[in-house]
N, CA, C, O and CB atoms as a CASP TS submission, in Angstrom:
PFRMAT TS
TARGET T0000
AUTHOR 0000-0000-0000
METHOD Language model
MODEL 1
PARENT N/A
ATOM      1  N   UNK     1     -23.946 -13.208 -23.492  1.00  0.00           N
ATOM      2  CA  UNK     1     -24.349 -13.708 -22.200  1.00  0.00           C
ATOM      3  C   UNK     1     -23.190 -14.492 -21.599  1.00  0.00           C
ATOM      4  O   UNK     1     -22.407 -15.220 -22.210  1.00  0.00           O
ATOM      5  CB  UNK     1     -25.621 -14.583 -22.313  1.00  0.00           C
ATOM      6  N   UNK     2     -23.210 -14.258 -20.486  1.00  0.00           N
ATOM      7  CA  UNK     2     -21.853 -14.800 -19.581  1.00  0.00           C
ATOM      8  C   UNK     2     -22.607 -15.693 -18.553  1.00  0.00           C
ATOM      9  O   UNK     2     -23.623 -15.230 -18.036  1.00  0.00           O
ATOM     10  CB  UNK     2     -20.819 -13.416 -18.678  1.00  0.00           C
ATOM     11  N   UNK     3     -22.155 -17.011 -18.204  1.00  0.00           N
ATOM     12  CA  UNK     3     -22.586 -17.731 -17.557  1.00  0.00           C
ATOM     13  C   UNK     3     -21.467 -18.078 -16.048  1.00  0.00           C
ATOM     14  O   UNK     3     -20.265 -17.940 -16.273  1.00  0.00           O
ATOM     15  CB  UNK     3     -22.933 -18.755 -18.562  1.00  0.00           C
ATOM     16  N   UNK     4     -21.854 -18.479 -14.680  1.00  0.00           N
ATOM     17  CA  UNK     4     -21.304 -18.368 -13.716  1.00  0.00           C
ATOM     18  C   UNK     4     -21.949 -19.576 -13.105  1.00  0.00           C
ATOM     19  O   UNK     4     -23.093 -19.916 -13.407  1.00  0.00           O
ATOM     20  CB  UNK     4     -21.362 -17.094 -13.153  1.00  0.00           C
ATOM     21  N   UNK     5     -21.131 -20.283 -12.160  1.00  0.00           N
ATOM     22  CA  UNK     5     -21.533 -21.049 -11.624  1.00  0.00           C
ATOM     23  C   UNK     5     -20.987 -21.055 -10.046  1.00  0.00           C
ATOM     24  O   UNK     5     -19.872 -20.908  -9.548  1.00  0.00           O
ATOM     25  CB  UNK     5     -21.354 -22.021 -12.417  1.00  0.00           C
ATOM     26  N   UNK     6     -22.274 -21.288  -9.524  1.00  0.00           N
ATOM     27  CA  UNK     6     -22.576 -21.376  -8.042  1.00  0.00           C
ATOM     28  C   UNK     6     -21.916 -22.312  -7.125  1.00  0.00           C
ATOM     29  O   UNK     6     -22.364 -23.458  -7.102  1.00  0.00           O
ATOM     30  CB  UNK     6     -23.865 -21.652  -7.895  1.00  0.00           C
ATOM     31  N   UNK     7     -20.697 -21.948  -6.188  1.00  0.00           N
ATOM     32  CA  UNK     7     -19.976 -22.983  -5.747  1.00  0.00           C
ATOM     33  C   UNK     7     -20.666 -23.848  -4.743  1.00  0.00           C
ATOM     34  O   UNK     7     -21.881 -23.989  -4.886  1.00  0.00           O
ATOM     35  CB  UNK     7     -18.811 -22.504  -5.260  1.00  0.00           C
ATOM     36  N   UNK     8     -20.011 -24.509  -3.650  1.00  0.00           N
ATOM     37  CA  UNK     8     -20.608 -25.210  -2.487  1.00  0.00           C
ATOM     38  C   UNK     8     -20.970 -24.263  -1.142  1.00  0.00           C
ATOM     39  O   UNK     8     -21.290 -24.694  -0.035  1.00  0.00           O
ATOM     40  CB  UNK     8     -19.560 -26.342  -2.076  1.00  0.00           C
ATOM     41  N   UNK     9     -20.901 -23.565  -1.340  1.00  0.00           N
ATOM     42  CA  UNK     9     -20.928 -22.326  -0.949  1.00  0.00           C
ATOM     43  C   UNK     9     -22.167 -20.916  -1.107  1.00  0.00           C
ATOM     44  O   UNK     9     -22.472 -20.072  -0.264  1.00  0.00           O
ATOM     45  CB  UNK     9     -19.838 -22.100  -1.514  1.00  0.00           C
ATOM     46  N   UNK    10     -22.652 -21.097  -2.469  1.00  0.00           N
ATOM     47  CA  UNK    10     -23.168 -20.379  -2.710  1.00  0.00           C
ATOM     48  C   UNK    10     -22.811 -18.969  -3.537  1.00  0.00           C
ATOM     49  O   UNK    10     -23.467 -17.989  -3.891  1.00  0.00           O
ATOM     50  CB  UNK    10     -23.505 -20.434  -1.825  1.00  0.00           C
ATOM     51  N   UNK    11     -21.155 -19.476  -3.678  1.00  0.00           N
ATOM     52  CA  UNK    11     -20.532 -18.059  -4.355  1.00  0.00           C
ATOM     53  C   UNK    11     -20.538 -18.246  -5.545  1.00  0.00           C
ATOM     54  O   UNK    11     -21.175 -19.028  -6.251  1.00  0.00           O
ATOM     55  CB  UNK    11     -19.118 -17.588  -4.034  1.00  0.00           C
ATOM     56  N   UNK    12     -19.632 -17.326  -5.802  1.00  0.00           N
ATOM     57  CA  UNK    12     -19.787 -16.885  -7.400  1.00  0.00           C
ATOM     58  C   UNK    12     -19.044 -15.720  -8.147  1.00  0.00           C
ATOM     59  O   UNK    12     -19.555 -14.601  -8.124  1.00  0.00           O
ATOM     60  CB  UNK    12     -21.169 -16.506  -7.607  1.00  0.00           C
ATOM     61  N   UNK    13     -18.071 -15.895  -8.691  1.00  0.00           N
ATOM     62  CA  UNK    13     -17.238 -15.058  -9.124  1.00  0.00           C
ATOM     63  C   UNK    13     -17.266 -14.305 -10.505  1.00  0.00           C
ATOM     64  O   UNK    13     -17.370 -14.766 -11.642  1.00  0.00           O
ATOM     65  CB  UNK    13     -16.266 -15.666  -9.002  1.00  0.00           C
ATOM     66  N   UNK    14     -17.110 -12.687  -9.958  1.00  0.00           N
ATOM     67  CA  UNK    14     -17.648 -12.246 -11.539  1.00  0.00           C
ATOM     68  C   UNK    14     -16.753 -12.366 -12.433  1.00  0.00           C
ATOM     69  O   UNK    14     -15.605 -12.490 -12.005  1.00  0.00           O
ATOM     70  CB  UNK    14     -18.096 -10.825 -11.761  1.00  0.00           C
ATOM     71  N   UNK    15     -16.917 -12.371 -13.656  1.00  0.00           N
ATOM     72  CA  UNK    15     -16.505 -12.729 -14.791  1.00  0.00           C
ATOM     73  C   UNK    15     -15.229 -11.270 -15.135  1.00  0.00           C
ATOM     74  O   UNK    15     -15.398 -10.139 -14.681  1.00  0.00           O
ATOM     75  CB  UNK    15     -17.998 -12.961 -15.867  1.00  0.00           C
ATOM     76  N   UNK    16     -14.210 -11.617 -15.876  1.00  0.00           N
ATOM     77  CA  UNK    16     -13.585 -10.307 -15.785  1.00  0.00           C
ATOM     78  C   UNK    16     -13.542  -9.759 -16.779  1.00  0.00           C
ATOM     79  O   UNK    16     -12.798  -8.787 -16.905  1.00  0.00           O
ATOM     80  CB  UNK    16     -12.464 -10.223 -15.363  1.00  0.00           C
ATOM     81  N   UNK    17     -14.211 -10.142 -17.650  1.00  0.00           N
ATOM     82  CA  UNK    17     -15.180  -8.928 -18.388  1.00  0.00           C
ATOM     83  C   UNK    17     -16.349  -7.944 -18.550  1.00  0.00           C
ATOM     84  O   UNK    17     -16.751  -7.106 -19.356  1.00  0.00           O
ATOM     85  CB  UNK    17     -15.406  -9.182 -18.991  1.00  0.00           C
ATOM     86  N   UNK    18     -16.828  -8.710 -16.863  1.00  0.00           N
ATOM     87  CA  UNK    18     -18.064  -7.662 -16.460  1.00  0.00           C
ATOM     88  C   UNK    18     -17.548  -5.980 -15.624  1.00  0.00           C
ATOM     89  O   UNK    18     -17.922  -4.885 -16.045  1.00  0.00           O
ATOM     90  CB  UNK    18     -19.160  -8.700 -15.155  1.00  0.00           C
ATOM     91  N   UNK    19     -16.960  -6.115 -14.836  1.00  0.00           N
ATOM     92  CA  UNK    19     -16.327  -5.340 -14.123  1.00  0.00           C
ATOM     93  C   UNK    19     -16.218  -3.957 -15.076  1.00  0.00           C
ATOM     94  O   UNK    19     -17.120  -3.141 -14.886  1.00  0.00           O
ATOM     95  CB  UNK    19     -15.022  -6.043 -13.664  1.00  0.00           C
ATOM     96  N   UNK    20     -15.297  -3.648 -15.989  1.00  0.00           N
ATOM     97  CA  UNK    20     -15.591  -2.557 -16.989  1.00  0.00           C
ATOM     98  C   UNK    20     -17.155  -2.175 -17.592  1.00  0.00           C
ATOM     99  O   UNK    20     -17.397  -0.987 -17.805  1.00  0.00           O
ATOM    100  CB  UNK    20     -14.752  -2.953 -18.159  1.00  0.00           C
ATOM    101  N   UNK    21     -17.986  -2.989 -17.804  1.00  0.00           N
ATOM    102  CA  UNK    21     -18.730  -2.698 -18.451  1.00  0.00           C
ATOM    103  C   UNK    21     -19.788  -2.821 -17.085  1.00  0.00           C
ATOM    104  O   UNK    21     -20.987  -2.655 -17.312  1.00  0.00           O
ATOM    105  CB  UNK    21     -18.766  -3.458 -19.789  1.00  0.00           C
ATOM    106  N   UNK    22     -19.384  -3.086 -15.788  1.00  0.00           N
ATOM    107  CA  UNK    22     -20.283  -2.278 -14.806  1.00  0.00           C
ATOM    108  C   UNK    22     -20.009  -1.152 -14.206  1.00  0.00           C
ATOM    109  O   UNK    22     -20.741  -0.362 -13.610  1.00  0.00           O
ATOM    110  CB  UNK    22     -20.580  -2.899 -13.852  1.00  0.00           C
ATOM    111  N   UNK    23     -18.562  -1.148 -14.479  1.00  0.00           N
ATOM    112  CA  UNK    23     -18.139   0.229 -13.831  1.00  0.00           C
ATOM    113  C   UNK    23     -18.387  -0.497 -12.598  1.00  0.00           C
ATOM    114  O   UNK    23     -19.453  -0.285 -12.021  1.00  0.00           O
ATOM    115  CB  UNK    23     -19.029   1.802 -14.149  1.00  0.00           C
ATOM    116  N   UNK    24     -17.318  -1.558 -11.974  1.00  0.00           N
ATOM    117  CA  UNK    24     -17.030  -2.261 -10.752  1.00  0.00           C
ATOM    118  C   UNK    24     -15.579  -2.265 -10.187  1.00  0.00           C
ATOM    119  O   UNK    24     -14.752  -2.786 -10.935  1.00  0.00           O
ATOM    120  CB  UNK    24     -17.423  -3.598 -10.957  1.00  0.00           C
ATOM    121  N   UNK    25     -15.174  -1.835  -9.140  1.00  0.00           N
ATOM    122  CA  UNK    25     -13.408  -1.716  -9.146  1.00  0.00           C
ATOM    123  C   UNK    25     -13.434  -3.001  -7.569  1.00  0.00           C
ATOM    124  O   UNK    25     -14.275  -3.400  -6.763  1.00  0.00           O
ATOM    125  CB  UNK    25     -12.496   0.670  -8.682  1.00  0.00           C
ATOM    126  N   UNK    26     -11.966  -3.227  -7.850  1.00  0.00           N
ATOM    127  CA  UNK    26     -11.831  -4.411  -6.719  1.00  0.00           C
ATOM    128  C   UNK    26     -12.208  -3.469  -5.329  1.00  0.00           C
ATOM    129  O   UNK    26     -12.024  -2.291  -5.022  1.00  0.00           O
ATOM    130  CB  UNK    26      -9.970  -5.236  -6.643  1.00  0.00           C
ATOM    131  N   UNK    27     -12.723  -4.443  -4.785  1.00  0.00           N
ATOM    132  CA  UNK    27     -12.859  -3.990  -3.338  1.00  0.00           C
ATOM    133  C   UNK    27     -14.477  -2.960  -2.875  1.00  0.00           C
ATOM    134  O   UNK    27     -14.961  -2.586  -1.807  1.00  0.00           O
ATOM    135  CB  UNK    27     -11.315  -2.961  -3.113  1.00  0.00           C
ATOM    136  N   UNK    28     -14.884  -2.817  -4.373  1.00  0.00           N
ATOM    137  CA  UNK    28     -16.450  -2.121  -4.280  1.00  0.00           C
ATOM    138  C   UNK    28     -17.372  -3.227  -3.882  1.00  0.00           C
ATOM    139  O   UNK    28     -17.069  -4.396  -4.120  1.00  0.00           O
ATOM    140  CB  UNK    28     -17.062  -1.441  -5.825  1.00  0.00           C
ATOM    141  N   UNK    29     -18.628  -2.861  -3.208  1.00  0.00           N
ATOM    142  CA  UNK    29     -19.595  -3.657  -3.042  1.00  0.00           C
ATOM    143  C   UNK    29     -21.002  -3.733  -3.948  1.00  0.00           C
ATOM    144  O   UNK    29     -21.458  -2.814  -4.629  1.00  0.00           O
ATOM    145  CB  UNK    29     -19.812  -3.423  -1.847  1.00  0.00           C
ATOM    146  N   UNK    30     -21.319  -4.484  -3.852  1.00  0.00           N
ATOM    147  CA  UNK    30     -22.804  -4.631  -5.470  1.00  0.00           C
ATOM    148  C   UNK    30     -23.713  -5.312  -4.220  1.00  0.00           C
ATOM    149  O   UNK    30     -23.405  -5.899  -3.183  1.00  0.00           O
ATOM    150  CB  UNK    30     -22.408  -6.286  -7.576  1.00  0.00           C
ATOM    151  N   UNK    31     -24.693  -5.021  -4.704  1.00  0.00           N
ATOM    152  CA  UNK    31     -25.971  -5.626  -4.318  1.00  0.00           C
ATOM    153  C   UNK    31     -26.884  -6.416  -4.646  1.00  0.00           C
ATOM    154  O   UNK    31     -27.698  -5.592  -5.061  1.00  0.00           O
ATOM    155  CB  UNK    31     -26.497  -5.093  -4.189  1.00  0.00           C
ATOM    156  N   UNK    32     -27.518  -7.699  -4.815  1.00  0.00           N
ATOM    157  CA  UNK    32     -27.504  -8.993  -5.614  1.00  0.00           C
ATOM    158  C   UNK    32     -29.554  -8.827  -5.190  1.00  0.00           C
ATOM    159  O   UNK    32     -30.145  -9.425  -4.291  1.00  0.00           O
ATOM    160  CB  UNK    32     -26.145 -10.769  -4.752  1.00  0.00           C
ATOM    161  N   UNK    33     -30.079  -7.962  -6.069  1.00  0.00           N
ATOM    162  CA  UNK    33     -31.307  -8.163  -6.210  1.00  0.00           C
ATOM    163  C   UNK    33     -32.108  -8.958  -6.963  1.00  0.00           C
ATOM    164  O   UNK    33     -31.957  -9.085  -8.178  1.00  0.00           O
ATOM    165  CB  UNK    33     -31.595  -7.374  -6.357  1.00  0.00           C
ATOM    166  N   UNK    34     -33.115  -9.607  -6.202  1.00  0.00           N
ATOM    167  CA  UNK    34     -33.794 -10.839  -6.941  1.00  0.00           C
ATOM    168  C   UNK    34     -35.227  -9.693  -7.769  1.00  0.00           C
ATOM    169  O   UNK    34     -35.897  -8.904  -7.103  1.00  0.00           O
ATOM    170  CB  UNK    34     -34.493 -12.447  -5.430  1.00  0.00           C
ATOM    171  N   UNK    35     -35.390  -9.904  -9.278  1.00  0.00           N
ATOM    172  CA  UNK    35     -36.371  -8.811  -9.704  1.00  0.00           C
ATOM    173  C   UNK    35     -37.145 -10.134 -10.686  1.00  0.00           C
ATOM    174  O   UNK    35     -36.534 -10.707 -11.587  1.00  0.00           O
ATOM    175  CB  UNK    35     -35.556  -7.105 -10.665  1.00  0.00           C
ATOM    176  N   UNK    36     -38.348 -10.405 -10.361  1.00  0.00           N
ATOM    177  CA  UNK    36     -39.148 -11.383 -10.961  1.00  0.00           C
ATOM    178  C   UNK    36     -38.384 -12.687 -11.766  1.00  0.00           C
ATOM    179  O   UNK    36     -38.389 -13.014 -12.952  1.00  0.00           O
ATOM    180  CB  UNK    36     -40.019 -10.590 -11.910  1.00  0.00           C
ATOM    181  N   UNK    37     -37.795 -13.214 -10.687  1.00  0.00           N
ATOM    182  CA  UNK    37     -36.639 -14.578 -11.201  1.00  0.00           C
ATOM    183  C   UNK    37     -35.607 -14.244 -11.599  1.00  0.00           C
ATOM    184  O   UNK    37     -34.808 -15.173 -11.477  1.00  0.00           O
ATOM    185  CB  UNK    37     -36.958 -15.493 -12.322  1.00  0.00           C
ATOM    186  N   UNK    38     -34.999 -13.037 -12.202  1.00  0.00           N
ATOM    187  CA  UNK    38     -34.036 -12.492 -12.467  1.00  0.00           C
ATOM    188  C   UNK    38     -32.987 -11.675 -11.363  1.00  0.00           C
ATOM    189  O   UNK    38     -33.336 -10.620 -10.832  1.00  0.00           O
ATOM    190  CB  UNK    38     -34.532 -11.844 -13.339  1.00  0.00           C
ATOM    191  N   UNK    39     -31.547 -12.373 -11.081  1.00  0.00           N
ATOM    192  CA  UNK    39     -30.978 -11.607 -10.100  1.00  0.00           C
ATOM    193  C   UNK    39     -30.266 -10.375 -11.010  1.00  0.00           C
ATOM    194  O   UNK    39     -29.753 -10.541 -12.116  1.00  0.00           O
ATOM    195  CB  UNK    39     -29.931 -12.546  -9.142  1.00  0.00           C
ATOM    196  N   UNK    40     -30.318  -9.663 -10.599  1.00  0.00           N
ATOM    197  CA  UNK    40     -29.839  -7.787 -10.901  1.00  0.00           C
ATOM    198  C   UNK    40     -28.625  -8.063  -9.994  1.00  0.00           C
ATOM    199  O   UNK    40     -28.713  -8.706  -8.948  1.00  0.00           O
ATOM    200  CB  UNK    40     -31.166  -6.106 -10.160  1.00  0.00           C
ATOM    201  N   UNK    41     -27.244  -7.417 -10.572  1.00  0.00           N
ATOM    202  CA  UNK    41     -25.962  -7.453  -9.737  1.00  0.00           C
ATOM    203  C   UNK    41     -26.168  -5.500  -9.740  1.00  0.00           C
ATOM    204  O   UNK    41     -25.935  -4.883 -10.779  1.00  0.00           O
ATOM    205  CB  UNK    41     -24.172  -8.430 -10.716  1.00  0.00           C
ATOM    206  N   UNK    42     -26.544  -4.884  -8.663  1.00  0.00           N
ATOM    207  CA  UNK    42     -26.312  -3.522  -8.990  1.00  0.00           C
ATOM    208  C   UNK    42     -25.143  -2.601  -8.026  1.00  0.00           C
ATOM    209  O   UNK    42     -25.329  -2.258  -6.858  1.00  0.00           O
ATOM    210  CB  UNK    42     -27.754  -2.893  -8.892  1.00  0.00           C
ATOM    211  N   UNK    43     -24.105  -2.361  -8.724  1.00  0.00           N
ATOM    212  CA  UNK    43     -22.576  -1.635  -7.742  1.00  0.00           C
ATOM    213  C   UNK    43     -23.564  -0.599  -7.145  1.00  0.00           C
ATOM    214  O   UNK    43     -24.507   0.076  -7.557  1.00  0.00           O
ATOM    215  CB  UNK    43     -20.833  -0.686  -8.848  1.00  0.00           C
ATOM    216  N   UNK    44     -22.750  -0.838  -5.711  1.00  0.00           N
ATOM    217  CA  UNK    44     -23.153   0.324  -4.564  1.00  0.00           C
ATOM    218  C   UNK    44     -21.863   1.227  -4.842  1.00  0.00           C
ATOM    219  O   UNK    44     -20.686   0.882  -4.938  1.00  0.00           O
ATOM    220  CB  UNK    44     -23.288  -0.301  -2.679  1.00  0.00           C
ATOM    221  N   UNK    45     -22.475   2.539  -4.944  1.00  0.00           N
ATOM    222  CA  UNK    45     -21.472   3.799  -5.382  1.00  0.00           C
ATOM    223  C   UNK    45     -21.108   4.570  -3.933  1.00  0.00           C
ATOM    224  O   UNK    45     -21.419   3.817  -3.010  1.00  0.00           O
ATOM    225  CB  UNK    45     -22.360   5.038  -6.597  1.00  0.00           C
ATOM    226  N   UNK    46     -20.768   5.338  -3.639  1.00  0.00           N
ATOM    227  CA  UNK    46     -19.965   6.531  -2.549  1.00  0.00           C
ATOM    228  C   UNK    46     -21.247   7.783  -3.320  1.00  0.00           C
ATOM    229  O   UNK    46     -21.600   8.052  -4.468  1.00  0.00           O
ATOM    230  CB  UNK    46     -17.484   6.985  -2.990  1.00  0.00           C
ATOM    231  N   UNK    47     -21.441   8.044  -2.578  1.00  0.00           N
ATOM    232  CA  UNK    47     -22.192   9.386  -3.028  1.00  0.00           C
ATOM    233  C   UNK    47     -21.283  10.764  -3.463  1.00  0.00           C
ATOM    234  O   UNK    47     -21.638  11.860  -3.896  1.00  0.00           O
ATOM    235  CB  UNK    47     -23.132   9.832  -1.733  1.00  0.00           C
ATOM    236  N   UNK    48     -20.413  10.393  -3.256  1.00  0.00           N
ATOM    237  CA  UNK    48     -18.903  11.270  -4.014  1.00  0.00           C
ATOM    238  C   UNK    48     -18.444  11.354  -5.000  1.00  0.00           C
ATOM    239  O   UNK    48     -17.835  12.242  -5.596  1.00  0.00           O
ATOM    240  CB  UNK    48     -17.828  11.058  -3.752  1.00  0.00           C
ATOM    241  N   UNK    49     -18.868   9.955  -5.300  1.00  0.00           N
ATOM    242  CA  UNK    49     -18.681   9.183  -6.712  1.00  0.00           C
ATOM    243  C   UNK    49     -19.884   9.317  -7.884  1.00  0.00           C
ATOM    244  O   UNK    49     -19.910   8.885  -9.036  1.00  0.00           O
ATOM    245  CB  UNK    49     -18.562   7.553  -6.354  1.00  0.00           C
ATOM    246  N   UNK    50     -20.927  10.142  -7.068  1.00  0.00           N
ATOM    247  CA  UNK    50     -21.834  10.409  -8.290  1.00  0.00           C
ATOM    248  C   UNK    50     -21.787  11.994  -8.560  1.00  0.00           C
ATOM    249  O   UNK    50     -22.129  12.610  -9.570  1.00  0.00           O
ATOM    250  CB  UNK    50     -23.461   9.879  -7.993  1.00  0.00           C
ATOM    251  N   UNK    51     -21.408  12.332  -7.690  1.00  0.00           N
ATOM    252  CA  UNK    51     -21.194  13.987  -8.479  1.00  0.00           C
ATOM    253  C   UNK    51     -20.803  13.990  -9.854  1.00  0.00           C
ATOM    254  O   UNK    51     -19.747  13.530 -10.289  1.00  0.00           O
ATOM    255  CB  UNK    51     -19.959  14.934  -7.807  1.00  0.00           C
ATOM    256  N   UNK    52     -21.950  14.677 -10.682  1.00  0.00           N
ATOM    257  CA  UNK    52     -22.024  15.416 -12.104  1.00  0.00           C
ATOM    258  C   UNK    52     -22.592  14.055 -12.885  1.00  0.00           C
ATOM    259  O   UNK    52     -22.289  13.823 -14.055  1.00  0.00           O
ATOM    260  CB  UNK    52     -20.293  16.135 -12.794  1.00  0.00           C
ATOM    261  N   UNK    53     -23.369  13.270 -12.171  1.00  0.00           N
ATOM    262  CA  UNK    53     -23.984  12.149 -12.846  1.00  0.00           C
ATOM    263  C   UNK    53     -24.987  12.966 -13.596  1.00  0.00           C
ATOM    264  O   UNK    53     -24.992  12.839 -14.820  1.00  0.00           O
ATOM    265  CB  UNK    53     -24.601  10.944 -11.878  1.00  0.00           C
ATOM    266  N   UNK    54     -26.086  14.027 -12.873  1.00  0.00           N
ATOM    267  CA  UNK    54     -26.987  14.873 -13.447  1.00  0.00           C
ATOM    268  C   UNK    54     -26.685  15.790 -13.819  1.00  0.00           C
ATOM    269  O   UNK    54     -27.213  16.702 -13.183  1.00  0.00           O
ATOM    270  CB  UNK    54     -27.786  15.154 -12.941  1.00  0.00           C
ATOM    271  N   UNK    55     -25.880  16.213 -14.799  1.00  0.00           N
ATOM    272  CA  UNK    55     -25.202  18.028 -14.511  1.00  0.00           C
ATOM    273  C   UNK    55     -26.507  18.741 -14.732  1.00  0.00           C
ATOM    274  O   UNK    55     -26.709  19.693 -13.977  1.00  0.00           O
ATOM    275  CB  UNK    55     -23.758  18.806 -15.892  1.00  0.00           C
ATOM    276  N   UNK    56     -27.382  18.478 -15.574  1.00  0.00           N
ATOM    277  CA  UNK    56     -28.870  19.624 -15.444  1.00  0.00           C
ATOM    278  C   UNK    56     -29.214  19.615 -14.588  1.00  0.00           C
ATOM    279  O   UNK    56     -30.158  20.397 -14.702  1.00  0.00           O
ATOM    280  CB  UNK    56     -30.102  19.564 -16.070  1.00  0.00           C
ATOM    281  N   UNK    57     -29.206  19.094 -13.018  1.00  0.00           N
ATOM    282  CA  UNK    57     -29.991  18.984 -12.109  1.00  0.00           C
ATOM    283  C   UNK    57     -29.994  20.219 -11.663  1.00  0.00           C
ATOM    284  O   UNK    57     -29.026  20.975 -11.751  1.00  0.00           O
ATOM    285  CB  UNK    57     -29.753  18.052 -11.269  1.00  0.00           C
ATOM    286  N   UNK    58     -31.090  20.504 -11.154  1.00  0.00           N
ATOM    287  CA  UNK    58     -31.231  22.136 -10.200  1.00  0.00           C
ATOM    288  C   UNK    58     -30.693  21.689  -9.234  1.00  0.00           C
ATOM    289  O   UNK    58     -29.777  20.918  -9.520  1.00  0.00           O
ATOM    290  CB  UNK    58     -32.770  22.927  -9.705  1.00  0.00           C
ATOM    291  N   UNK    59     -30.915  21.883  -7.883  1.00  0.00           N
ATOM    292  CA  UNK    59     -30.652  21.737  -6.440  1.00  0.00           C
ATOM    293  C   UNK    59     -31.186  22.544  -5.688  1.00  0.00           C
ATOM    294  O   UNK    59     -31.854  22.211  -4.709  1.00  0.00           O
ATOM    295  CB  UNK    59     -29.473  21.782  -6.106  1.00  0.00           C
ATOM    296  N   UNK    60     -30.899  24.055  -6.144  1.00  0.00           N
ATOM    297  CA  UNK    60     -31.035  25.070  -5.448  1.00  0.00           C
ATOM    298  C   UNK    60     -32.985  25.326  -4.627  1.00  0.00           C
ATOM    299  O   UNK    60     -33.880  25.618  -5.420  1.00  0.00           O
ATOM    300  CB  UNK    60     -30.439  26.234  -6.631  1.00  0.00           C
ATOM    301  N   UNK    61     -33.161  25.245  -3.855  1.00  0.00           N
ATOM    302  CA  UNK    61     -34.607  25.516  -3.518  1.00  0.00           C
ATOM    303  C   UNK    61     -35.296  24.018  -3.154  1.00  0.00           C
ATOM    304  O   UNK    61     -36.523  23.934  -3.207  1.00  0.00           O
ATOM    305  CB  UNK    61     -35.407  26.308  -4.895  1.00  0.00           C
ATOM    306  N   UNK    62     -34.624  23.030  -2.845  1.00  0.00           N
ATOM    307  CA  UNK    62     -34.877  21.724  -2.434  1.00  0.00           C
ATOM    308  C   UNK    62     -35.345  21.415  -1.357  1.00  0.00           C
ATOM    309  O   UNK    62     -36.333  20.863  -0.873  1.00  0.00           O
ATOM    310  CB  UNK    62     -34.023  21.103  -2.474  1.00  0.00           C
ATOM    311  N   UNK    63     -34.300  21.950  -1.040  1.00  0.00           N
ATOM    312  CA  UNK    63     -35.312  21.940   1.027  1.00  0.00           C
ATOM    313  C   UNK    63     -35.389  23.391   1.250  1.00  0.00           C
ATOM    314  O   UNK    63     -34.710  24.338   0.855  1.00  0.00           O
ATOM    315  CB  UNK    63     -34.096  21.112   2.937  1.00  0.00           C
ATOM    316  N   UNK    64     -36.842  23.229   2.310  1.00  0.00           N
ATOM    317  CA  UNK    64     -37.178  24.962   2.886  1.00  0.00           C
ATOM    318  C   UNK    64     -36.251  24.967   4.083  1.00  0.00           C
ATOM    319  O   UNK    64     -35.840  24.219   4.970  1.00  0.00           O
ATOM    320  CB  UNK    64     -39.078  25.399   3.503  1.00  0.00           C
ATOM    321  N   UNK    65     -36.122  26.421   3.560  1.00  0.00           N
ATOM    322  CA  UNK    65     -34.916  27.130   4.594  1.00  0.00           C
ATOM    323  C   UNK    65     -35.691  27.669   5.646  1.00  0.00           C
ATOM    324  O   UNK    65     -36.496  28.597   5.563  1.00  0.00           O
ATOM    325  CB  UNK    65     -33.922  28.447   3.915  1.00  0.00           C
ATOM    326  N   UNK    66     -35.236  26.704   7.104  1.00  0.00           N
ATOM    327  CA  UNK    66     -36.013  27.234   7.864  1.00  0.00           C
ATOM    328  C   UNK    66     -35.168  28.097   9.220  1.00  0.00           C
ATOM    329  O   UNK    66     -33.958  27.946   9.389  1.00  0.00           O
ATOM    330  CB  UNK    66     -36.947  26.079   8.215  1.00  0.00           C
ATOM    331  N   UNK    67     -35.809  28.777   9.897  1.00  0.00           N
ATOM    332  CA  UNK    67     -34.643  29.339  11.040  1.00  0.00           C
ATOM    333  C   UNK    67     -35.153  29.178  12.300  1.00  0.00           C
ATOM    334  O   UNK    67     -36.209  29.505  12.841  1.00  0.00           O
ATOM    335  CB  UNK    67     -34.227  30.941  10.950  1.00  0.00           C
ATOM    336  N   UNK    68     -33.992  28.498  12.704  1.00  0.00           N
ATOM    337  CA  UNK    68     -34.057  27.153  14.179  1.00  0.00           C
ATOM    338  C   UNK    68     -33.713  27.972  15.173  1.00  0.00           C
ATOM    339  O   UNK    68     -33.642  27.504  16.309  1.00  0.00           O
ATOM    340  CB  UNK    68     -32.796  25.613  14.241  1.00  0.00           C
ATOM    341  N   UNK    69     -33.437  29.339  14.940  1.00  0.00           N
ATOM    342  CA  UNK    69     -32.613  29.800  16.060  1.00  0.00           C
ATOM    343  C   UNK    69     -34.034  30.550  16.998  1.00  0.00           C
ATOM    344  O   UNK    69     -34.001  30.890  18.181  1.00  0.00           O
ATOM    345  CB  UNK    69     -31.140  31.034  15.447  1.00  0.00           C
ATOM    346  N   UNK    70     -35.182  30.656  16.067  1.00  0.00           N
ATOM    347  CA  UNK    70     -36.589  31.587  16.800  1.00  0.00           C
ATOM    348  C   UNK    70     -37.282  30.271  18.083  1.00  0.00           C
ATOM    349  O   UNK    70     -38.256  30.546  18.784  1.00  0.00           O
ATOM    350  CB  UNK    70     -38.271  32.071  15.067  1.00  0.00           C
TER
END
């Protein structure tokens, strides 16, 4: 457990041993969710950046193919 403390401010700097083990790079943004008293730090990804997160995923047949041109 890593402990942080809250400036005059309200900030708070992550620890630099979290960053690897969130898979956090300088200049990414996280999102600071409050989950029953517990804040969750969760990195906001690029949706570019998750390609082959699921490789089993289907895709194919996801949305109905519809034709806009009738």
């Amino acid at each position: 457990m890593i402990e942080v403390k809250a400036c005059d401010k309200f900030q708070s700097t992550i620890p630099h041993e979290m960053p690897g083990r969130l898979g956090i790079h300088k200049g990414q943004t996280v999102t600071l969710m409050p989950v029953e008293g517990v804040l969750e730090v969760v990195p906001n990804q690029d949706i570019s950046e998750m390609e082959g997160i699921f490789p089993a995923l289907i895709i194919d047949g996801i949305r109905e193919e519809t034709d806009r041109d009738e």
